[in-house]
N, C-alpha and C positions, 0 to 999 in steps of 0.2 A: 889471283892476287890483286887484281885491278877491284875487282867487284869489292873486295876486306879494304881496300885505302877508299875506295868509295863509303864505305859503310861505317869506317872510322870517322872520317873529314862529318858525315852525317851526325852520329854520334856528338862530337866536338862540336859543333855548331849548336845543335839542341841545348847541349849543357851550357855552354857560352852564353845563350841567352838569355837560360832563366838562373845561372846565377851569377848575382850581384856582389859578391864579395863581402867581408864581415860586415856585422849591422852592429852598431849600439842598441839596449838593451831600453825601450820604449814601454815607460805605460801612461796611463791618462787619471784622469779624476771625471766618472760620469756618476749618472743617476738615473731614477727611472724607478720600477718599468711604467710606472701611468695604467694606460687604458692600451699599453702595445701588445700584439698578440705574439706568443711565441714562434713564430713565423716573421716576423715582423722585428723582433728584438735577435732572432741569429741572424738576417740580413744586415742589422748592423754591426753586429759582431763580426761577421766576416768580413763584411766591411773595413774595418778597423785594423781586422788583422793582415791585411788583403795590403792596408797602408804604411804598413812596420809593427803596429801597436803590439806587445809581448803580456800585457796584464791590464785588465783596470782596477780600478778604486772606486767601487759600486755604492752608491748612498742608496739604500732602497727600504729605508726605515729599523725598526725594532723589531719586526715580524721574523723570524728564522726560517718563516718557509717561504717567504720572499727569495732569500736567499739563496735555499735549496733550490727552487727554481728555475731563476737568473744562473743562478750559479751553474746548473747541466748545459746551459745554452754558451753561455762563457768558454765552457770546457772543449763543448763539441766544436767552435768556432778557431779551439787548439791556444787559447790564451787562461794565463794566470787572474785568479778572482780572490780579490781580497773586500771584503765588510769595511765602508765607510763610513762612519757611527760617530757625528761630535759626542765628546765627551763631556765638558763642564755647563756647555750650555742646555740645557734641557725646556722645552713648554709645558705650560699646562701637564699634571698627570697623575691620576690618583694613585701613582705609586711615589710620588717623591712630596715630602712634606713642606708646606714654605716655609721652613723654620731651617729648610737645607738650603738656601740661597744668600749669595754671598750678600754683606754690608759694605759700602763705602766707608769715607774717611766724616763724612757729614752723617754717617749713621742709616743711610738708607738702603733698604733692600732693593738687590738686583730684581728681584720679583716685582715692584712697585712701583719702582724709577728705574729702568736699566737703561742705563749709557747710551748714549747718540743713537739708537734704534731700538724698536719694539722687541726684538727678539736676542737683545743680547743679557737673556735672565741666566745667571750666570751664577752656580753651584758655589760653594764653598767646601773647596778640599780637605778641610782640614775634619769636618764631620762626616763620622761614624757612616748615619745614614748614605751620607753619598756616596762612600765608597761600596757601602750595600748593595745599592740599585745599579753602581755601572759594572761590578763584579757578576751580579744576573745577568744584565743584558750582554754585556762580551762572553759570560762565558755561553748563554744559551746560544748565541750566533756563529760562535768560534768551535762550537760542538757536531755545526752542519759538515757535514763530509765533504759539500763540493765548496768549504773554503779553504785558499790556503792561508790567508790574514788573516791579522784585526788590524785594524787603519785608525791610528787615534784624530781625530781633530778636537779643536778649540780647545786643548789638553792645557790650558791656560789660564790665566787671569783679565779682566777685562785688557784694551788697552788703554792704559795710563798716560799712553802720550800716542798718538795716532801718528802713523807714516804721514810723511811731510808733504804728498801726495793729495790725499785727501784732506788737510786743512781748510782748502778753500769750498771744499763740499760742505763742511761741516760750520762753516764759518769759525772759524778759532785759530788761535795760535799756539801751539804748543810750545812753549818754551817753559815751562815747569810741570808738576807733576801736581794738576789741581785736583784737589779733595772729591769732586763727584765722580771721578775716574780712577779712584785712588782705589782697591780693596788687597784682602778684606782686613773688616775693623771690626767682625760680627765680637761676641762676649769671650766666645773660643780661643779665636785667635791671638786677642790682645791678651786674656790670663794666660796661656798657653806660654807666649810671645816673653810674658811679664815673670813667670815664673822659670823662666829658661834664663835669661838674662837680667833679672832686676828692673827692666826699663819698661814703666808706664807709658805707651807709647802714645796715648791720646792727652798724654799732658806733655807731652816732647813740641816745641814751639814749631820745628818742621821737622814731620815725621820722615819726609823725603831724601832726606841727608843721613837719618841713620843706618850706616850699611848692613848692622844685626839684623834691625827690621827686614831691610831686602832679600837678604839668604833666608831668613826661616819661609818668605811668600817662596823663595826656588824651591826650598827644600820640600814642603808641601806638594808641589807638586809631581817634585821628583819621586817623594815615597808612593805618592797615587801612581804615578806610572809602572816604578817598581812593585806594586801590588796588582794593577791589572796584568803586567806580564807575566805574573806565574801562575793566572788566572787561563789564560790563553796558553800558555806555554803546555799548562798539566791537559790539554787538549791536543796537545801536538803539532800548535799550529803558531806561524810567525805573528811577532807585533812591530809596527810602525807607527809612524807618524808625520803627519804635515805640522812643519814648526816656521816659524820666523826665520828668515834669513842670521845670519851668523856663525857663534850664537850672541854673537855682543848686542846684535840690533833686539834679537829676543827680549834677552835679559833685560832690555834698557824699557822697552814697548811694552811687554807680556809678562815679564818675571817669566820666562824659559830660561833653566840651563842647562839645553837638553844634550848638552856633550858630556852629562851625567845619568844619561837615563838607561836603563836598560831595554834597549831596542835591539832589534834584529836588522833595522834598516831606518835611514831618515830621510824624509821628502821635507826638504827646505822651500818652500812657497819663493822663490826669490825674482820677485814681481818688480820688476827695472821699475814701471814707469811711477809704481806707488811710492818711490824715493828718488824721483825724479835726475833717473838714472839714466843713459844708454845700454842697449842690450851687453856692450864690452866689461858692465859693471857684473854681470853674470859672473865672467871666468873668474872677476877678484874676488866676490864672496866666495866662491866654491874655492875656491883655496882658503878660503880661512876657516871653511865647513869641516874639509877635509882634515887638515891642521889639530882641527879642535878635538876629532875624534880618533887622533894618531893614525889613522888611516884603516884602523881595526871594525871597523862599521862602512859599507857603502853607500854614499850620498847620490840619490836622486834629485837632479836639479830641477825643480819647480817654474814652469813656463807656464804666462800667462800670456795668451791671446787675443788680439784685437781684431773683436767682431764685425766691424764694419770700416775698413782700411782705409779705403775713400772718406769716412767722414772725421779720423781719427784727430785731426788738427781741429774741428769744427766742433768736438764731441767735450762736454765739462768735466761731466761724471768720469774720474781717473776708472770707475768700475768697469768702464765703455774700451778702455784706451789698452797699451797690452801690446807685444811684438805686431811688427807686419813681415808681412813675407821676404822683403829686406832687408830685417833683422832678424830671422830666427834661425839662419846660419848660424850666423855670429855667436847666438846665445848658445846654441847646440856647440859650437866647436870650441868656444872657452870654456865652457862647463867639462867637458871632457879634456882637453888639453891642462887640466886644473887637478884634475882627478875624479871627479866625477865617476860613477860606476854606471850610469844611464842619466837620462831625463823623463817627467811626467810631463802632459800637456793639460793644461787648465783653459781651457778641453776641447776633445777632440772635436765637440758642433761646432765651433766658433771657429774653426779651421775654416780659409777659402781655398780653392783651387791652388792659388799662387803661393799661400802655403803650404798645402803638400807638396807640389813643385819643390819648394826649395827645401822641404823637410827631407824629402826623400834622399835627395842627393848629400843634405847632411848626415842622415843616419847610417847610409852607408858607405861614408871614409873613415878608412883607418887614422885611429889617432893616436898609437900605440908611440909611435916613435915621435910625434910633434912635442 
């Protein structure tokens, strides 16, 4: 009898330590794989998982046997793989025509002049061909067995007014909605536009006040999503998205309203410091996330990280800046006391030590009853 209470109390102690009690539901946004050897990329996968991580958000190009790849070492590391693939923004590529790239309000193409950086050439939803080329590429990607997503990004419009965050990167103030950030104005969409409503939009003194105009830019987008998701869907496999915080801030920055899209799930990017926020600013938009989508969709709250925490006060670039291990409690437990159904981290390299410290210990409280 003594030896079975010894062998229980044994028992009980074993279990005690290695379990930690419920966890929230953790994935990341990475990329890869470079020049890493499969050997090499499941040490970080275990890694990852080893640290709560439950799935990532794999950017590893157009190739699908990228994916295949990645994707068996994902699995075997015992985490969820989903295909991170921007959507509107495309480079260079003899499969998409420049004549598929959106126009400004000045008439310029994203191909020529794109907005405050080189790489934001930015599609035009509203043609045919575009939705050709990203109906190929999701569904070829979305067809790999070892995915279980499609992960939309830049699923959007330029932005028309920049988080208040980066103004001063950019030199500008946003305080309207100026013409070279304005799309699109390509021929499509203004007869389109013109023939739906009566209203010549480029003889309208500001085009920025008329609300028709801004619903048919959601609406655009909204049909593309709803068309890539039965694109993925007739593959058996989930669709998502990284969207703008909201969706009010969306709609106002992006034309998103993506509490109309047909998703399986939404990661809201909701980056405190690009709106020159505190991490407490997390739990309120995720209530308004949650709110928007009556609660029938589960919202992944979108963290971003500060890579170098020591120099974060000393750092310009907002790109740089991003929770420190002092705040990402905070972010993690109003996101969840909000309703939140997990968090993503933007991302897991930029993680320090005193980060996972404090993640850990967020990930696994109960927030059931807070």
């Amino acid at each position: 009898m003594k030896k079975l209470l010894v062998l229980c109390l044994v028992l009980f102690t074993l279990i005690g330590c290695n379990e930690k009690g419920p966890k929230i539901p953790v994935y990341a946004w990475t990329g890869g794989p470079g020049d890493a050897t499969d050997k090499e990329l499941l040490e970080k996968f275990n890694d990852f998982k080893d640290k709560g991580i439950d799935g990532l958000m794999f950017n590893g190009g157009h190739d699908p046997a990228t994916y295949k790849r990645v994707g068996a070492l994902v699995k075997k590391a015992g985490m969820d793989f989903h295909a991170w693939i921007p959507t509107m923004v495309q480079g260079e590529n003899p499969k998409i025509s420049k004549d598929l790239y959106a126009h400004n309000r000045n008439g310029e193409s994203a191909w020529d002049k794109p907005a405050y950086v080189d790489y934001y050439k930015f599609l035009c939803p509203n043609k045919e061909g575009t939705y050709d080329f990203l109906a190929e590429l999701y569904g070829s990607v979305a067809a790999v067995d070892e995915i279980d997503g499609m992960h939309l990004d830049y699923i959007r419009f330029p932005d028309v007014i920049l988080a208040e965050g980066l103004w001063d990167k950019y030199g500008l103030v946003m305080d309207q909605e100026f013409p070279e950030y304005d799309y699109c104005y390509c021929d499509k969409c203004t007869s389109d536009f013109k023939e739906k409503t009566g209203i010549a939009i480029k003889e309208v003194a500001d085009a920025s006040q008329v609300q028709e105009w801004k619903q048919f830019r959601y609406d655009l987008i909204t049909k593309m999503v709803g068309r890539l998701a039965k694109v993925v869907h007739k593959e058996e496999k989930e669709i998502n998205a990284a969207v703008f915080p909201g969706p009010s801030i969306a709609k106002k920055l992006v034309r998103q309203e993506w509490n109309k899209w047909d998703l399986d799930a939404v990661y809201p990017m909701n980056y405190n410091d690009f709106y020159l926020k505190g991490p407490e600013w997390v739990g309120a938009v995720v209530n308004e996330e949650v709110r928007a989508v009556n609660g029938l969709k589960p919202i992944y709250s979108g963290l971003f990280i500060c890579p170098n925490p020591d120099n974060k006060t000393k750092e310009n670039d907002p790109e740089n800046h991003g929770l420190l291990p002092s705040e990402i409690g905070t972010a993690i437990r109003t996101s969840m006391e909000n309703g939140a159904a997990g968090i993503c981290l933007f991302t897991p390299e930029r993680m320090k030590p005193a980060h996972w410290e404090a993640f850990e210990k967020a990930i696994y409280t109960d927030y059931s009853e807070k």
